[in-house]
Phi, psi and omega in degrees: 000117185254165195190102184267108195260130157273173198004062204280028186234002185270209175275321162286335204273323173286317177314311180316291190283341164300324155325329190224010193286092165118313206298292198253195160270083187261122172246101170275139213217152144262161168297334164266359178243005157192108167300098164320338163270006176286056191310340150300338195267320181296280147036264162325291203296302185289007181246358183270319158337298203057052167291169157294329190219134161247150173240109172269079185269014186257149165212161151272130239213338201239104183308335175275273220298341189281324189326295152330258176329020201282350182259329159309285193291355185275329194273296137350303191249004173246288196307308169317323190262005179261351191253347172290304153348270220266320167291341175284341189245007175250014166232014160070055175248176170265152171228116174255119207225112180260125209252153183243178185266013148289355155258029148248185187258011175069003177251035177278187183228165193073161161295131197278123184279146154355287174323332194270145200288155209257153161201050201294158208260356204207214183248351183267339181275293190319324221264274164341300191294331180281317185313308193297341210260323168314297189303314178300304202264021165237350171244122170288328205237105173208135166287122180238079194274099218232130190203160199228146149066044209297147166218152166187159191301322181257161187067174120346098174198184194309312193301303181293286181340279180327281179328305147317296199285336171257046163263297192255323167275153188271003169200128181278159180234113157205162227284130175224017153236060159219143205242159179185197168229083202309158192207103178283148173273357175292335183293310206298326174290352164298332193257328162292358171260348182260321161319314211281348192280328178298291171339282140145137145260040124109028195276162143230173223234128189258091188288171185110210178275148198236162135254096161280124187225183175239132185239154356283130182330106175241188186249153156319301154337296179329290193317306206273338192257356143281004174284312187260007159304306221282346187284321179269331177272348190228040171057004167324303168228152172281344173204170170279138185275175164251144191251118164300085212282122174251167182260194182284332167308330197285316178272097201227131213223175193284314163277135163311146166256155170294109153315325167244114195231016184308151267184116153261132174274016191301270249285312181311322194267321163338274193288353192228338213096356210271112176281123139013163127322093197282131148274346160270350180264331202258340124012307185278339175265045195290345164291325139347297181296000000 
């Protein structure tokens, strides 16, 4: 299996390649050491390769800065995965390309399915949402894998944030009216390495869009008061600051957040097998962090 991963320098992307160092034929690209939005460069690099499988893990990821930043983030998260798209698909490789729950619009009840219309609310969503529609209409045999609330022992996310942040204050403020699912990325690259194995050994495989999370569904609140049960149980912090539930109004950021981002996993545990995201087991490792 050769398998060429983009943006191995994020949070899927070193799990991926720690996953897969021996395992596979691996070229992990960092943004400096291939810009994706460079199509010539893309091109190149995949026809000098071959893979079988390309994983596409790079995105612009900081949401509030894309509000500013909207041609930098369009180009990256659109214009990159159609160019990537179209070199997988001109040596009839796969492309698994991973997408959020920011293209929805968060104000629904229930979980949101592959099926339910898409309406992202801000420019980091909007962006994401052209990159999947790129990726759909320039690859046949494409993964489009929309996942939430990502953690992991490497990059920037809630889990570090918190831990920090009950370091230096005896009290929190944090958002309890927004639901979701926490998704460890070491799960998600679990779940793009049982595709790509599926993918192949020649089985087959029902390409389109997927949803991976993490369950049980929680509010930020939730989230931040299992972070530091676990901060505190595996010593990490000496006590819990006290957390303070506030609403999204109280917090008021550059970008809309979804109220809701819950994530349904039917199809994916349907058609591959693949169970939700335990985010309380991963939890445990939180000495790590």
């Amino acid at each position: 299996m050769k398998i060429l991963i983009t943006g191995a320098n994020g949070q899927v992307g070193q799990a991926l390649v720690n996953k897969l160092q021996g395992k596979a034929e691996l070229l992990a690209v960092t943004r400096e050491q291939l810009d994706i939005t460079n199509e010539a460069k893309v091109k190149a690099q995949v026809q000098a390769f071959l893979p079988d499988v390309i994983i596409n893990a790079a995105a612009y990821t900081a949401v509030d800065k894309a509000e500013q930043e909207q041609e930098l983030a369009h180009h990256i998260n659109a214009v990159g995965p159609e160019f990537l798209a179209k070199a997988a698909e001109s040596i009839n490789a796969a492309l698994l390309h991973i997408s959020t729950d920011y293209v929805f619009a968060g104000d629904m009840q229930g979980s949101y399915s592959e099926q339910d219309l898409t309406n992202p609310q801000g420019v980091y969503g909007a962006t994401k949402l052209a990159g999947e529609r790129a990726v759909a209409e320039c690859c046949s045999k494409h993964i489009i894998l929309r996942t939430a609330w990502v953690f992991h022992e490497n990059g920037a996310n809630f889990v570090k944030t918190m831990l920090r942040l009950g370091k230096e204050r005896d009290s929190l403020g944090v958002v309890a009216d927004q639901f979701g699912g926490p998704t460890y990325a070491s799960d998600i690259a679990d779940a793009l390495i049982q595709i790509a194995q599926c993918i192949t050994s020649g089985q087959p495989t029902n390409y389109g869009i997927y949803h991976f999370s993490g369950l049980p569904h929680v509010s930020w609140f939730e989230f931040a008061t299992a972070i530091f049960d676990s901060a505190v149980k595996y010593q990490l912090l000496s006590k819990k600051p006290q957390l303070n539930p506030i609403t999204t109004a109280d917090f008021p950021t550059p970008a809309k957040r979804p109220v809701n981002s819950k994530l349904n996993c039917e199809k994916i545990q349907r058609e591959f097998g693949i169970t939700p995201s335990n985010w309380q087991l991963a939890l445990e490792r939180i000495e790590d962090y």
